[in-house]
C-alpha positions as CSV (number, residue, x, y, z in Angstrom):
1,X,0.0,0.0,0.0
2,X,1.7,3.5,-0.6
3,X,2.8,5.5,1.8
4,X,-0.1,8.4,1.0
5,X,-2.8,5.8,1.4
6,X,-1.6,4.3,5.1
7,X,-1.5,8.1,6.2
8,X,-5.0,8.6,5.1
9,X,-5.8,5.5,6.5
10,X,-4.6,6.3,9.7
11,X,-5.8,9.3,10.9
12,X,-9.5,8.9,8.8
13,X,-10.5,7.2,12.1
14,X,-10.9,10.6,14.1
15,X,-13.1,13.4,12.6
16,X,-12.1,16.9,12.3
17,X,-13.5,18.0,15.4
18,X,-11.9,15.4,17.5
19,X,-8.5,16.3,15.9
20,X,-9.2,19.9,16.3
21,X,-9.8,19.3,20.0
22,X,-6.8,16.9,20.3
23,X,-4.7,19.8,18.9
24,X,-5.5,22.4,21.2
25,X,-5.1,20.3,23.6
26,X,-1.3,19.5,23.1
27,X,-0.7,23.0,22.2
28,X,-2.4,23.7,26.2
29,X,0.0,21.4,27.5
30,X,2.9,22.8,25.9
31,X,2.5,25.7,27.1
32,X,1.8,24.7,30.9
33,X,5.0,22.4,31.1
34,X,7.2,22.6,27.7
35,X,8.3,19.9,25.5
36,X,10.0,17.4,27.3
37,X,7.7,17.4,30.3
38,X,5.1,16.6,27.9
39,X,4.4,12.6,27.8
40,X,1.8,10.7,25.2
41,X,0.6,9.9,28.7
42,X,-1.0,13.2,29.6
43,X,-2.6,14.1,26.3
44,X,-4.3,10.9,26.0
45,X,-5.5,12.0,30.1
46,X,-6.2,15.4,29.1
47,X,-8.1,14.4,26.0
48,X,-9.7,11.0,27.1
49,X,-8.1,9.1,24.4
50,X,-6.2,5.6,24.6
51,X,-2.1,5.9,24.0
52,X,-2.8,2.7,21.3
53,X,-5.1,5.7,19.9
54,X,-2.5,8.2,19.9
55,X,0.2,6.2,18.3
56,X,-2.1,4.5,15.5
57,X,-3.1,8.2,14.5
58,X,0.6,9.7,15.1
59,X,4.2,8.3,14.8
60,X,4.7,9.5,18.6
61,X,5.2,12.5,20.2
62,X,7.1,14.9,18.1
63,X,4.9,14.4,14.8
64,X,1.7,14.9,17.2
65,X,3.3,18.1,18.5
66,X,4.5,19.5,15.2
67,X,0.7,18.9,13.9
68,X,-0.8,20.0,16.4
69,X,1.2,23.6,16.4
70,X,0.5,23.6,12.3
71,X,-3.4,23.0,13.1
72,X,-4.1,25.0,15.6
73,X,-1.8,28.3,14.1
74,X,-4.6,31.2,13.5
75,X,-3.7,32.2,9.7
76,X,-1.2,31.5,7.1
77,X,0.4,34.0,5.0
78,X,-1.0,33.2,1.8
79,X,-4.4,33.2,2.6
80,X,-4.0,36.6,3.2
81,X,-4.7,39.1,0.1
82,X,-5.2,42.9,0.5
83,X,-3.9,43.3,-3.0
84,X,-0.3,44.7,-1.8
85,X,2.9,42.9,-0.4
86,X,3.1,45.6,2.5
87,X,-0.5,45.4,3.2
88,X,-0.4,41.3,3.3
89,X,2.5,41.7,6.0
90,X,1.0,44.4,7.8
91,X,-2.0,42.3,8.0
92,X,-0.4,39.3,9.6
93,X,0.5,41.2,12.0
94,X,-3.2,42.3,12.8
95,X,-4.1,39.2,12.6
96,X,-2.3,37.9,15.5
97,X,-3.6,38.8,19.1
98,X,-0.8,40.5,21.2
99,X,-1.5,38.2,24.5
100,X,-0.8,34.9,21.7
101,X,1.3,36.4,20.0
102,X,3.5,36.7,23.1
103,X,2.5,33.2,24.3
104,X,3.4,31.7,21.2
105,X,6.7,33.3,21.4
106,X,7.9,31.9,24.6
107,X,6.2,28.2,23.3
108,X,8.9,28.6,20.5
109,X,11.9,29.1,22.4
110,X,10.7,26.6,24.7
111,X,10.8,24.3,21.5
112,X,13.8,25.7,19.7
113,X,15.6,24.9,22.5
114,X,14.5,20.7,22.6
115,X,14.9,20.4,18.8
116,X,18.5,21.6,18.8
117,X,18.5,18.5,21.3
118,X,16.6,16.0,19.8
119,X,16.9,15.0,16.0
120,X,13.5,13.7,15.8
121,X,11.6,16.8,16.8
122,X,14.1,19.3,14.7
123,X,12.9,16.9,11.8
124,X,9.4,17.2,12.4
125,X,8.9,20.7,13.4
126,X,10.9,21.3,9.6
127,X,8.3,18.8,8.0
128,X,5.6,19.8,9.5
129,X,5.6,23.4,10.1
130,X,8.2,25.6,9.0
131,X,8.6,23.7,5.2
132,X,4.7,24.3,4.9
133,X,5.3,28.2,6.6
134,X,7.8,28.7,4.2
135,X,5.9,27.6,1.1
136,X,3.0,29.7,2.2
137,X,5.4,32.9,2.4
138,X,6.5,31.9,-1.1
139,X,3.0,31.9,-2.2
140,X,2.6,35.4,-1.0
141,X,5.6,36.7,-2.1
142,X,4.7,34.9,-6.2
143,X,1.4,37.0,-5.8
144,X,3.5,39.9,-5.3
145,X,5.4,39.2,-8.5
146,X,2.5,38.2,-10.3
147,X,1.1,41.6,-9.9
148,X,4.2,43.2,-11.3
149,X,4.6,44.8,-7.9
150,X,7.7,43.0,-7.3
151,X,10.6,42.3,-9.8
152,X,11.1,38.5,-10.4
153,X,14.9,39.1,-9.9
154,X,14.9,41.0,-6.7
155,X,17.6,39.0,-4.6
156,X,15.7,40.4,-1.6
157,X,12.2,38.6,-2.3
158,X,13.9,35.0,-0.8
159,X,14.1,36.6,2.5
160,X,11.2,37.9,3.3
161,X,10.2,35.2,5.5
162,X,14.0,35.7,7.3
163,X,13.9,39.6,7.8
164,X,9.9,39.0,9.7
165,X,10.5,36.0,11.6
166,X,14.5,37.5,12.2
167,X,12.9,40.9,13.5
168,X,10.7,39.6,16.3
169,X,13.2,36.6,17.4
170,X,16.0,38.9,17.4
171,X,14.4,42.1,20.1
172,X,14.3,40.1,22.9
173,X,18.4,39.3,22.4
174,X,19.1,42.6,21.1
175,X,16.7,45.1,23.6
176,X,15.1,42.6,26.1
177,X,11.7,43.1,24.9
178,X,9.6,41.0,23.2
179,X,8.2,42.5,19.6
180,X,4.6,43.9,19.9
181,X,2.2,44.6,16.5
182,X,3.5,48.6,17.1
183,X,7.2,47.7,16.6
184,X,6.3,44.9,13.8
185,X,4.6,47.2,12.0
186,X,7.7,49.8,12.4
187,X,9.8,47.0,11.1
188,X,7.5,46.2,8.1
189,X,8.0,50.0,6.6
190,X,11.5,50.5,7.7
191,X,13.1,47.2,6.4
192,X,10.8,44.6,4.7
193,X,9.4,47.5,2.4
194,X,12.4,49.1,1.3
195,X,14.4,45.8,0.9
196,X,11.8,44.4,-1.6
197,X,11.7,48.1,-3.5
198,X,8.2,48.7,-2.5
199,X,6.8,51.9,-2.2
């Protein structure tokens, strides 16, 4: 049997809304006691599932975690469309409620920290979120250049995903404060925008 086919297979036995639940409730635990305090153990307490359950739908705990962090994330880049590049960014931003926002930022370091330590997460978490991220800034970004408001050869237009994750991981190391939607916002116009040639 391919691969594709098992995968289907395997998680067609829960429906959305039981995933969806499952999902938030890893990302909950996460957040109350990290990565490696989190055991299959607890989410199967916390969402009344078996373990056997758990394992048949996921390969174990870092491809549930990864999922789960894809799933429950509030909006992808690309589908976002205000008809500009700046105006997509700068909608992002808006999009994301300061209180998670901050939340989700501390979750990440938490889980930046355990990947660099353990090959199997730092292999999911590329999988299963940040290659899928990345192909949805790349969406955004092809819009841009579909709409002739970005040149096909500007050598700036592979970073953009670098220069808005790279400005809100880099404050806290840099000033000691975590980013908030006034400074991302100050970032957009005064590097994004001008690096890609926008006006």
């Amino acid at each position: 049997m391919p691969p594709e086919t098992t995968t289907t297979s395997r998680r067609s036995r829960l429906t959305p809304e039981r995933e969806r639940e499952l999902y938030e409730a890893v990302v909950d635990l996460l957040r109350e006691v990290g990565y490696e305090a989190l055991t299959m153990d607890a989410v199967a307490a916390r969402t009344r599932s078996s373990k056997a359950t758990l394992y048949r739908q996921w390969k174990g705990k870092p491809e549930l975690v990864a999922t789960a962090l894809r799933q429950c994330k509030p909006i992808s880049p690309a589908d976002i469309d205000t008809g500009s590049l700046a105006g997509d960014l700068h909608e992002l931003v808006r999009l994301h409620d300061e209180s998670e926002v901050k939340r989700d930022q501390e979750l990440m370091r938490g889980l930046s920290h355990a990947a660099f330590q353990n090959v199997e997460l730092f292999r999911a978490l590329r999988e299963l979120l940040i290659e899928p991220e990345l192909a949805s800034f790349a969406e955004l970004v092809q819009r841009a250049v579909d709409r002739g408001e970005l040149a096909v050869d500007n050598p700036a237009r592979a970073f953009v995903p670098h220069m808005v994750f790279g400005g809100a991981l880099t404050r806290p190391i840099i000033e000691g404060i975590d980013p908030d939607p006034e400074y991302s916002h100050r970032y957009i116009d005064a590097v994004v925008v001008p690096a890609l040639g926008l006006s």
